[in-house]
LOVOVEX-825937 format. One record per residue: x, y, z of N, C-alpha, C in turn. Coordinates in steps of 0.2 Angstrom, whole numbers, padded with zeros to 4 digits, always signed. Atoms other than C-alpha are relative to their C-alpha. Layout:
BEGIN
XYZXYZXYZ/...
# end
This chain:
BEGIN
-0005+0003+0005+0473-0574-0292+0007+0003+0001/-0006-0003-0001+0492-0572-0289+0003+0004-0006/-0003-0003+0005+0502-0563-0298+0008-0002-0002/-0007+0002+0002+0517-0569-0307+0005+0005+0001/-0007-0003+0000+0534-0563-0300+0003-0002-0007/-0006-0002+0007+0545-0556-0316+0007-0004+0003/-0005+0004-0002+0559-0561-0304+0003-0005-0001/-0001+0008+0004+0555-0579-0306+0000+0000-0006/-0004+0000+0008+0557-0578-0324+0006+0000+0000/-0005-0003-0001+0572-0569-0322+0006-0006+0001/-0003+0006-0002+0578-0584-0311-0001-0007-0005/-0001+0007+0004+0571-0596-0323+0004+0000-0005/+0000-0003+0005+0578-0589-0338+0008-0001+0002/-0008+0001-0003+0597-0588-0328+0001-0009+0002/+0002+0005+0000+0594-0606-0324+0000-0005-0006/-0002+0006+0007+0592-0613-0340+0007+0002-0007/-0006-0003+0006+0606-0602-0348+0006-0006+0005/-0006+0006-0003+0617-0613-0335-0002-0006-0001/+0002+0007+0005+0608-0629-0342+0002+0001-0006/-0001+0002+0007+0612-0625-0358+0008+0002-0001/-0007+0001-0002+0630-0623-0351+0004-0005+0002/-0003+0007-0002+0630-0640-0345+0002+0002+0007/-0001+0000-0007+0631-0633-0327-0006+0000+0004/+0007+0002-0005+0616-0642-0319+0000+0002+0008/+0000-0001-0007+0621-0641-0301+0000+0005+0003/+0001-0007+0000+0622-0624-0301-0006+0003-0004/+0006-0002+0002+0605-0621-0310-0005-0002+0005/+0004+0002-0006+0598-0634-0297-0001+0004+0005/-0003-0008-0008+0605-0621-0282-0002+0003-0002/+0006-0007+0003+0594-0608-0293-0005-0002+0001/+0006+0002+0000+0580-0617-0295-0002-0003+0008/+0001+0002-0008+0581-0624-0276-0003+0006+0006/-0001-0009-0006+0582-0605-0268-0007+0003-0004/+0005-0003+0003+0566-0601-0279-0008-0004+0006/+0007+0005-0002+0548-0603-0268-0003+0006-0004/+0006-0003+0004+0536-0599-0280-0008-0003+0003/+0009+0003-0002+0517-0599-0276-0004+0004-0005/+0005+0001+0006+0511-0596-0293+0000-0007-0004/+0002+0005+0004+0506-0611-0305+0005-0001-0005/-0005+0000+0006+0516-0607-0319+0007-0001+0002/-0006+0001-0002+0532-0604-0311+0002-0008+0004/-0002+0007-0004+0530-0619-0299+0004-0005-0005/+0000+0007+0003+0528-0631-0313+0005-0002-0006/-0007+0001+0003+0543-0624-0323+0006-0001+0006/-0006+0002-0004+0556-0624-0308+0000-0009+0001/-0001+0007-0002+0548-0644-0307+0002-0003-0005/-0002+0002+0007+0551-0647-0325+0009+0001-0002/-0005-0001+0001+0569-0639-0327+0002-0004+0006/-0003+0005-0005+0573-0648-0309+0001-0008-0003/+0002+0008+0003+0568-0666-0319+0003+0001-0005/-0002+0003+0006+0575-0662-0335+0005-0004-0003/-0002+0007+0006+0581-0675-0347+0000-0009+0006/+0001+0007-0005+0578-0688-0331-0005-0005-0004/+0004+0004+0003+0563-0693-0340+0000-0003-0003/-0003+0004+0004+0566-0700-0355-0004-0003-0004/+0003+0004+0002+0551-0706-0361-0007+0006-0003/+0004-0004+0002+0538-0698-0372-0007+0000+0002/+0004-0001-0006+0523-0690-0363-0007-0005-0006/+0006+0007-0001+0510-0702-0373+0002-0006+0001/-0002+0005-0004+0519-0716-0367-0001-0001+0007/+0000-0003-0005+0520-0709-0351-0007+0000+0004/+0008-0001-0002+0499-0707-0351-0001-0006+0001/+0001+0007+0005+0498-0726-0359-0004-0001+0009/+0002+0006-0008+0487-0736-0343-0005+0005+0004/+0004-0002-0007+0483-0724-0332-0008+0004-0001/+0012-0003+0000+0465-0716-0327+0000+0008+0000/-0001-0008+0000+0472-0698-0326+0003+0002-0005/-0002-0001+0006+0477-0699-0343-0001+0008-0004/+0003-0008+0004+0478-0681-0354-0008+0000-0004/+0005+0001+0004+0463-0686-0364-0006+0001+0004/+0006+0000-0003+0451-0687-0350-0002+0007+0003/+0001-0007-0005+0455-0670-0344-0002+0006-0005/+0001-0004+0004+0451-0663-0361-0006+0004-0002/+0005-0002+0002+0433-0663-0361-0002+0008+0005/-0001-0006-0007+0436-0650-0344+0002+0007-0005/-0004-0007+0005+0448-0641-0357-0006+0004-0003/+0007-0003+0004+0434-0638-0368-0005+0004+0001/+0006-0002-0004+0423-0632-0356+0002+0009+0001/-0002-0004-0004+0434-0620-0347+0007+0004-0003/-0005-0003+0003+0450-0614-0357-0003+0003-0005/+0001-0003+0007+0445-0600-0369+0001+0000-0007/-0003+0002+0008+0455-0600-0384+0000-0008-0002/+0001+0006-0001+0452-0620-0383-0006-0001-0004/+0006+0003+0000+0434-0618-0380-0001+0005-0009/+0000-0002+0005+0433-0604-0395+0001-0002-0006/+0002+0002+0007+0438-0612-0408+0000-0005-0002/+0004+0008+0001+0434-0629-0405-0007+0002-0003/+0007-0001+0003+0416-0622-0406+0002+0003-0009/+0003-0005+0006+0419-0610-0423+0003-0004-0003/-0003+0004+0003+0429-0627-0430-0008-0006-0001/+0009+0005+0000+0409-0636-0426-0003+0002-0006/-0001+0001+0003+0403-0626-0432+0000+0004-0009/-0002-0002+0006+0412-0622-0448-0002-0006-0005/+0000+0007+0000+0411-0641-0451-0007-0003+0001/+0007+0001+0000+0393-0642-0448-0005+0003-0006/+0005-0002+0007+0387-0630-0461+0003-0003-0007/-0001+0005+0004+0398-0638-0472-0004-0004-0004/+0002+0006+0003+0391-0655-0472-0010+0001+0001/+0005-0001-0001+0373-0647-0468-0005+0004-0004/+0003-0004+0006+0367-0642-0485-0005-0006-0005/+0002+0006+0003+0357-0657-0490+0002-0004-0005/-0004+0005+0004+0371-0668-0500-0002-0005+0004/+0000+0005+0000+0367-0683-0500+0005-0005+0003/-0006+0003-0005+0383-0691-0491+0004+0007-0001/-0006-0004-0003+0398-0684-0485+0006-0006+0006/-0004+0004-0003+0414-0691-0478+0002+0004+0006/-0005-0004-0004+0424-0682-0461+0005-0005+0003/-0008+0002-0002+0441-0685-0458+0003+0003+0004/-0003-0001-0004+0448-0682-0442+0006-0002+0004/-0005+0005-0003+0466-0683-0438+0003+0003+0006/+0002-0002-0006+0465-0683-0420-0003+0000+0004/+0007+0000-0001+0449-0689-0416-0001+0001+0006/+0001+0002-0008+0450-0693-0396-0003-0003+0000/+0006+0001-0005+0435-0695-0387-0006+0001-0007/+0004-0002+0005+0425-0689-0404-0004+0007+0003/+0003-0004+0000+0419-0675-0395-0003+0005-0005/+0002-0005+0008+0418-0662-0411-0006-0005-0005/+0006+0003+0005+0408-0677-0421-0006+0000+0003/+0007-0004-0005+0395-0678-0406-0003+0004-0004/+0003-0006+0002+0392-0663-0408-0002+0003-0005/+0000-0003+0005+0392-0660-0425-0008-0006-0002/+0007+0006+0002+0377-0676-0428-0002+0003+0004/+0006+0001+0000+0368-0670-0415-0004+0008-0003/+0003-0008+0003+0367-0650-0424-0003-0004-0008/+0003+0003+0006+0364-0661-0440-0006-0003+0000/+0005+0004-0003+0352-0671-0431-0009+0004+0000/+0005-0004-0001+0341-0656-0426-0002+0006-0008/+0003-0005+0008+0342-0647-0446-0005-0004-0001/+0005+0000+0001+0329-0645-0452+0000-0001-0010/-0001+0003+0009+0338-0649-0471+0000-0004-0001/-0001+0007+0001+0338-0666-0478+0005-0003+0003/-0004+0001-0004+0347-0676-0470+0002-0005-0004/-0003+0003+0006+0361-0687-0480-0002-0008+0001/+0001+0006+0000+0358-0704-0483+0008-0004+0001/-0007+0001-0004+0377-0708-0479+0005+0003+0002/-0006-0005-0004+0390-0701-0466+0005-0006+0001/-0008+0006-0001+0407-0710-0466+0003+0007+0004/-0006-0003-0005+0419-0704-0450+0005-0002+0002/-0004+0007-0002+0434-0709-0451+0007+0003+0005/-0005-0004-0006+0446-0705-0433+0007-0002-0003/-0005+0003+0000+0464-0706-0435+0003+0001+0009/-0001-0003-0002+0471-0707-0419+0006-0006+0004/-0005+0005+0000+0487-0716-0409-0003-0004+0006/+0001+0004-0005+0477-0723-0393-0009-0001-0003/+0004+0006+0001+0465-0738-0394-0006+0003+0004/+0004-0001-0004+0455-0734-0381-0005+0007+0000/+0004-0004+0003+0449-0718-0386-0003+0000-0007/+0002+0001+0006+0446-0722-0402-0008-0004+0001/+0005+0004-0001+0436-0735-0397-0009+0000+0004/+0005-0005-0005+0425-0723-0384-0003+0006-0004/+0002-0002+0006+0424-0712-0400-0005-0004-0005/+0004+0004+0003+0416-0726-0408-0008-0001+0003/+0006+0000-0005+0403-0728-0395-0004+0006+0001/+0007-0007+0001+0397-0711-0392-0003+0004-0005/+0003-0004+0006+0395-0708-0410-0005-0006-0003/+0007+0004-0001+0385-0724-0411-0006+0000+0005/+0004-0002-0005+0375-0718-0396-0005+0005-0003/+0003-0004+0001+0371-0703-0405-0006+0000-0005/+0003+0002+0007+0367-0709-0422-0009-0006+0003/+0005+0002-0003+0355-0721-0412-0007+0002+0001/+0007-0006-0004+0346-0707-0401-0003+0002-0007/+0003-0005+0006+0343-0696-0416+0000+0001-0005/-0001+0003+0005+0347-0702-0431-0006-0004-0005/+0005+0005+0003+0332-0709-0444+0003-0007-0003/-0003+0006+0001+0335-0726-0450+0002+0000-0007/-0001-0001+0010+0335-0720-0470+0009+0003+0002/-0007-0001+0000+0353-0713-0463+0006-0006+0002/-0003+0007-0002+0369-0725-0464+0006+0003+0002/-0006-0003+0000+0383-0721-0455+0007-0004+0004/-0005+0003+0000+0399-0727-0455+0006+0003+0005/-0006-0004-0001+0413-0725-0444+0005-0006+0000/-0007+0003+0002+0432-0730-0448+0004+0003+0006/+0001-0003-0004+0441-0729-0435+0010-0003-0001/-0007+0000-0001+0462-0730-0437+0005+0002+0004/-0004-0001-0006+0474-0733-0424+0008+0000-0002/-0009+0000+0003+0492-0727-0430+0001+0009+0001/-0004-0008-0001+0504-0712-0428+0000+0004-0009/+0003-0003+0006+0498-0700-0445+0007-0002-0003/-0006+0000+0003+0517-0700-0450+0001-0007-0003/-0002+0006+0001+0516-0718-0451-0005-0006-0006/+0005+0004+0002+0500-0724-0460+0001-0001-0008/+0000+0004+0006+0503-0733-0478-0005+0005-0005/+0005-0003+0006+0497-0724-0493-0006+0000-0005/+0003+0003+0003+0488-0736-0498-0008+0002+0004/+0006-0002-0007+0475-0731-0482-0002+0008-0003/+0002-0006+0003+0477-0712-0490-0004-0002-0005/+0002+0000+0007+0473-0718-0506-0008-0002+0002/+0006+0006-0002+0456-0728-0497-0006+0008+0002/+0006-0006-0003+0451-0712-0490-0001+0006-0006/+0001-0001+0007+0452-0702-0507-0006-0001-0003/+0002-0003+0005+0443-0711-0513-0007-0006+0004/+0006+0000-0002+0428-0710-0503-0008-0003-0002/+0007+0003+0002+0415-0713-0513-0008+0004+0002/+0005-0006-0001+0404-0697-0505-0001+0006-0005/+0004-0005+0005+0397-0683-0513+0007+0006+0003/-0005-0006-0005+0412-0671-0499+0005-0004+0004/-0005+0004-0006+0426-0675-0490+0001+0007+0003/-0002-0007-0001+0430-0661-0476+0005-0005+0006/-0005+0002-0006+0444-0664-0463-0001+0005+0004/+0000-0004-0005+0448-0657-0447+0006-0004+0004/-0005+0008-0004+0464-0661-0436+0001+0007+0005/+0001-0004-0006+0464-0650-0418+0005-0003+0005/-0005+0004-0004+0480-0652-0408+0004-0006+0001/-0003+0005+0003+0487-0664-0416+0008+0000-0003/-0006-0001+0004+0500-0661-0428+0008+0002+0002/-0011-0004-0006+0514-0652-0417+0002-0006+0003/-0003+0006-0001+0517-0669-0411+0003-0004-0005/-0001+0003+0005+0522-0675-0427+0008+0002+0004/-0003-0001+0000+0540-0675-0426+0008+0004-0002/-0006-0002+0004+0551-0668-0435-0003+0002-0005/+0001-0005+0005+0548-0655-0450-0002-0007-0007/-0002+0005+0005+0550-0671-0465-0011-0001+0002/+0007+0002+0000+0534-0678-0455-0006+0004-0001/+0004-0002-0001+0526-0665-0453-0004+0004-0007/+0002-0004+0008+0527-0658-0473-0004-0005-0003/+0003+0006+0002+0522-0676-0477-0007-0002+0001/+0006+0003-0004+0507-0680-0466-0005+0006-0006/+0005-0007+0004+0498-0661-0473+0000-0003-0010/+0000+0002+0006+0504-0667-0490-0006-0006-0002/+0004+0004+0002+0496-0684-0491-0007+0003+0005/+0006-0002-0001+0479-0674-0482-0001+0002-0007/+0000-0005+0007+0480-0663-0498-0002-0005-0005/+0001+0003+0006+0481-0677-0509-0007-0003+0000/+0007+0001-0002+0464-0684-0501-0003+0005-0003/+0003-0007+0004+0458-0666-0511-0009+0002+0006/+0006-0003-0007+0446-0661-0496-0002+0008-0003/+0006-0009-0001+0433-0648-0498+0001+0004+0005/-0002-0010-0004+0438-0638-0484+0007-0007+0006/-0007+0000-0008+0455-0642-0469-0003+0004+0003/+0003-0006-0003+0450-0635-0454+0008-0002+0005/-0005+0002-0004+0468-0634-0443+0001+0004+0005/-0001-0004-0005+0470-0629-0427+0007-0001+0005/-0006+0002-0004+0486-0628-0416+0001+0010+0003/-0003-0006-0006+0492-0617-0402+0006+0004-0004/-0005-0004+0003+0503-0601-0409+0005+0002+0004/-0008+0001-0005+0520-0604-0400+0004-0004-0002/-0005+0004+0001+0537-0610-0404+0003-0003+0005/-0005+0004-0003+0542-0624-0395+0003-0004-0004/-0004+0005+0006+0549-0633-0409+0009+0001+0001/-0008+0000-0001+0566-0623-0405+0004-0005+0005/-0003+0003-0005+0580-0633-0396+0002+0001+0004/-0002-0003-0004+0585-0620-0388-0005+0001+0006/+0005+0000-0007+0579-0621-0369+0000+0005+0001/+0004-0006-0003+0577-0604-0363-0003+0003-0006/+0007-0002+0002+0568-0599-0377-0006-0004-0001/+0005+0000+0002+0557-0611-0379-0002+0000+0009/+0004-0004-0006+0555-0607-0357-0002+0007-0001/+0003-0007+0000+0551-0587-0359-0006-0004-0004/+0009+0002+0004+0536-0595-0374-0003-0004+0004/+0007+0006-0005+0530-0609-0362-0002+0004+0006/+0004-0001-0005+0529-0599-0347-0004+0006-0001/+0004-0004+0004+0522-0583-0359-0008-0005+0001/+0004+0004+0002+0510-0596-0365-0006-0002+0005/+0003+0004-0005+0505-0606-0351-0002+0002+0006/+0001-0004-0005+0505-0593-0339-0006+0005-0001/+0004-0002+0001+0493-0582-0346-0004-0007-0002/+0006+0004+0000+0483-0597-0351-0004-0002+0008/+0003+0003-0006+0480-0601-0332+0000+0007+0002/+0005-0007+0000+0476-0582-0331-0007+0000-0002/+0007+0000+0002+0460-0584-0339-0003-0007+0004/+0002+0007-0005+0459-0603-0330-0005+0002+0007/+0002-0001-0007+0459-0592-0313-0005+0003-0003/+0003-0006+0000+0446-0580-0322-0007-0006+0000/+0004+0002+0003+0433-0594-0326-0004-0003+0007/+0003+0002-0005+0427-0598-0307-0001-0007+0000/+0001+0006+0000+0431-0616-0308+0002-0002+0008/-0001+0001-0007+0432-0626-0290+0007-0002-0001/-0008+0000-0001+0450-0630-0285+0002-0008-0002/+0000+0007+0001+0449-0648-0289+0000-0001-0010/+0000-0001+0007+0444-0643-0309+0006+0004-0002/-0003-0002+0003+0457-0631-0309+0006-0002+0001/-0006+0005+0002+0471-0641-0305+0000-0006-0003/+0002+0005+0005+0464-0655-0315+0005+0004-0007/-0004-0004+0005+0469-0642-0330+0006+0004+0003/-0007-0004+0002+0483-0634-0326+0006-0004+0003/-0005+0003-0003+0493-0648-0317-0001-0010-0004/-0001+0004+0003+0487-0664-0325-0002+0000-0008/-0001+0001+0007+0484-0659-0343+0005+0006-0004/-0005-0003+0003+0495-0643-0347+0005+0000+0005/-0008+0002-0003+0509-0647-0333+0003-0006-0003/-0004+0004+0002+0512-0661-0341+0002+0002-0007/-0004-0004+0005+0514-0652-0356+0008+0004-0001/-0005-0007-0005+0526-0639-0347+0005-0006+0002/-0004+0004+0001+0534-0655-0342+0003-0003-0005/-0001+0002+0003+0538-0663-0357+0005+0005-0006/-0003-0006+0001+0542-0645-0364+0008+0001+0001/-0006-0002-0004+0556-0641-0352+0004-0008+0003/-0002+0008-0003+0560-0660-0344+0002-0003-0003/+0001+0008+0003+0560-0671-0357+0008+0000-0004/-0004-0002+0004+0574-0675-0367+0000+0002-0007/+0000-0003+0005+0577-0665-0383-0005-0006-0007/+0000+0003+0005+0577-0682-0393-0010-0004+0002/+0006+0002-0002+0560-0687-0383-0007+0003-0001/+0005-0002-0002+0549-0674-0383-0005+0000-0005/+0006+0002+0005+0532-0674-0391-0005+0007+0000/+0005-0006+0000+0525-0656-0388+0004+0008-0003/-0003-0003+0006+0534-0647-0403-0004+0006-0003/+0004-0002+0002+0523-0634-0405+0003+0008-0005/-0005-0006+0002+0528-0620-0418-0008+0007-0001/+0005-0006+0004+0519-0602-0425-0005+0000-0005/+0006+0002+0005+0504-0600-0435+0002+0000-0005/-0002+0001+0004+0513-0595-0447+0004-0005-0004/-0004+0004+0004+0525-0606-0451-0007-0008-0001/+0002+0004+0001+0511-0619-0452-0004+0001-0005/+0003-0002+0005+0500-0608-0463+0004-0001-0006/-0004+0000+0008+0515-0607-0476+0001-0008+0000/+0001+0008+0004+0517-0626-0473-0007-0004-0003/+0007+0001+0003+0498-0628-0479+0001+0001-0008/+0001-0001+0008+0502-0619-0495+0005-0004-0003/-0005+0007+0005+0519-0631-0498-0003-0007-0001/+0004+0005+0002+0507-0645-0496-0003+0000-0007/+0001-0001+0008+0496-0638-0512-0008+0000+0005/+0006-0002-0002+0482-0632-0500+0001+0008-0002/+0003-0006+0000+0473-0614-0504-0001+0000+0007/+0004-0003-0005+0469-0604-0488-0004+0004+0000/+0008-0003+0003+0453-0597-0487-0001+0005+0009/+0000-0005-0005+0449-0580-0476-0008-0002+0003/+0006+0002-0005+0435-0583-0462-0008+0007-0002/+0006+0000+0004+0418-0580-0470-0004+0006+0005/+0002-0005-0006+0412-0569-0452+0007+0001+0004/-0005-0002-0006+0421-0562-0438-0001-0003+0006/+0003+0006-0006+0422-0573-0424+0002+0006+0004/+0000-0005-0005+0421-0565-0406+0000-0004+0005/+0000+0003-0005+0423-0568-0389+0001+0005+0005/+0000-0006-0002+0421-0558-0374+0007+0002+0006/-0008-0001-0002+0439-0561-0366+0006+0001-0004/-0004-0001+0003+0448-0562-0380+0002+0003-0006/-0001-0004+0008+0456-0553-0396+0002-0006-0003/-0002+0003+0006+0454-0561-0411+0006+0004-0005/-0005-0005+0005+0469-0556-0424-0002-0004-0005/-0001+0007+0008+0467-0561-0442+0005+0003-0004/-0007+0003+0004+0482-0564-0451-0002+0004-0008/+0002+0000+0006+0478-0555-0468+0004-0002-0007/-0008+0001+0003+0497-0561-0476-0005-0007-0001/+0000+0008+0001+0493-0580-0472-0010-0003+0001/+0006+0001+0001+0473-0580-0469-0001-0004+0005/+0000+0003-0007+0473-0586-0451-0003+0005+0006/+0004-0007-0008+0464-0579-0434+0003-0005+0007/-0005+0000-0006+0475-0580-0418-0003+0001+0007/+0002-0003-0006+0468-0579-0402+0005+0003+0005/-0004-0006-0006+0475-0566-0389-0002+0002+0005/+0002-0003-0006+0476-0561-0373+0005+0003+0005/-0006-0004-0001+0486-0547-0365+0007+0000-0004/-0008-0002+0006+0497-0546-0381+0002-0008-0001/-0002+0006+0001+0499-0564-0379-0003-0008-0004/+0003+0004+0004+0496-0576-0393-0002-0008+0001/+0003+0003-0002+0488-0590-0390-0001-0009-0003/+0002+0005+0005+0478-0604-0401+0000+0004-0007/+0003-0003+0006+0475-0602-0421-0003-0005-0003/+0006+0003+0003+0463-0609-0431+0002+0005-0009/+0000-0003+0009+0466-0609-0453-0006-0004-0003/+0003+0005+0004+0456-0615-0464+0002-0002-0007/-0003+0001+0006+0460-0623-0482-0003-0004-0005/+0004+0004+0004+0455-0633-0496+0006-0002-0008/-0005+0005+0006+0462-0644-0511-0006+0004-0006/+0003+0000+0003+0447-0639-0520-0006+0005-0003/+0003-0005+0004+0439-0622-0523+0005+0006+0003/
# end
């Protein structure tokens, strides 16, 4: 595993202070003189080279092709640790939930993909041995068609295999940007008509745009009054506009993230799958894109835990202690959140919340 020259930071970090002096051609001539043969560095000197050429926001950018980010998630899941960690303790958390012999239950996922989390959440329902609910409504929000609709499929699949016939289960499957969905579709989900509603939205939300949207989306979750939120997002400011700092966060960030990438023994073909076609393009859009374009806004846990409670969510302290055997979990005990770490470096978080105990 290479070891990240500090140098190159040094370089990068002089480099975008001259971008942010509006003297490109002399950052270029920096970033030109830099051969890096680490991952992280490379994929920031490609990024800062292309910046604002772009111009086009990176789900746009995915729209069509077959090496789209979505595809490469299910690898994520497999092999990125703080990824993989609390995707599982988001299952599940979400599993015991709706696994107490209630008679229905609704889940709301805004974010759905591929539905991987719901799979898996039917087929651990599947195998209880408690009653199983006479109706499951699922309802994805998500902005590409085509995963939705693949979502739809392997949760029909599942329910199929393993599912008795006394169970009815519904999936609702909404294709729109969350910021943009009519009231009147909150209001629909409300008013569910189950015995629970529980949400979950996982990587999602940083994408929202702008602060307005993003008070607003959590707000109308809230009004939906959900027995439990489960929200997951990565613990990093790149929301700033300022370039060099959100470079030192993303190459922090991303660089230890492919620290643990190199530690997982994956072949050379899976590991630039993940670090070149789903968080390089990150790293691109990050650093590349234009300021008014970009779509990978990601800020600190906290600021997202205090925006939970402006919504008119409670946050509720984790029930055990999660664990892992590469990382440090921290729990937040101000805002009631658990942070994954590794070598001092903060990672994903995971809150949970509720409208309604």
């Amino acid at each position: 595993m290479k070891q990240i020259d500090s140098k190159c930071l040094q370089a990068l970090v002089e480099a975008s202070n001259l971008i942010n002096l509006g003297k490109n051609l002399e950052a270029n001539g920096l970033l030109d003189a830099l051969t890096p043969d680490d991952d992280i560095t490379r994929l920031c000197v490609q990024s800062l080279r292309e910046r604002n050429s772009l111009a086009t926001p990176l789900y746009l950018r995915d729209q069509g092709k077959d090496d789209k980010q979505i595809n490469v998630f299910d690898l994520v899941l497999k092999a990125v640790p703080p990824v993989q960690a609390l995707s599982q303790t988001a299952l599940d958390i979400m599993k015991n939930l709706y696994d107490t012999g209630v008679p229905s239950f609704t889940h709301l996922n805004v974010g759905i993909g591929k539905g991987h989390l719901e799979v898996k959440m039917l087929q651990q329902l599947a195998s209880s041995y408690n009653r199983k609910p006479d109706l499951i409504k699922i309802i994805g929000i998500d902005i590409d068609q085509e995963s939705l609709e693949e979502a739809g499929r392997n949760i029909r699949k599942t329910v199929y295999n393993l599912f008795p016939n006394t169970t009815k289960i519904e999936y609702i499957p909404i294709c729109a940007f969350a910021e943009q969905i009519e009231q009147s579709v909150w209001d629909t989900i409300k008013n569910h008509q189950t015995e629970l509603l529980g949400a979950v939205s996982a990587f999602t939300l940083h994408h929202l745009p702008t602060v307005e949207n993003r008070n607003h989306v959590l707000q109308c979750i809230a009004s939906c009054e959900p027995y439990l939120f489960l929200l997951i997002e990565p613990d990093v400011n790149h929301f700033t506009a300022n370039l060099t700092e959100r470079l030192v966060n993303c190459y922090n960030l991303f660089g230890t993230i492919f620290k643990l990438v190199d530690k997982q023994g994956l072949n050379e073909q899976e590991s630039i799958a993940i670090k070149y076609k789903f968080f390089g393009r990150e790293i691109n859009d990050i650093l590349g894109n234009d300021e008014t374009q970009r779509t990978e806004k990601h800020e600190k846990a906290d600021i997202w835990a205090k925006r939970l409670i402006d919504a008119g969510f409670s946050l509720h302290k984790f029930a055990r202690k999660l664990d892992h055997p590469s990382l440090k979990l921290k729990y937040e005990k101000d805002y009631k959140f658990v942070t994954t770490e590794f070598e001092g470096t903060p990672m994903v978080a995971i809150m949970m919340a509720s409208c309604q105990v």
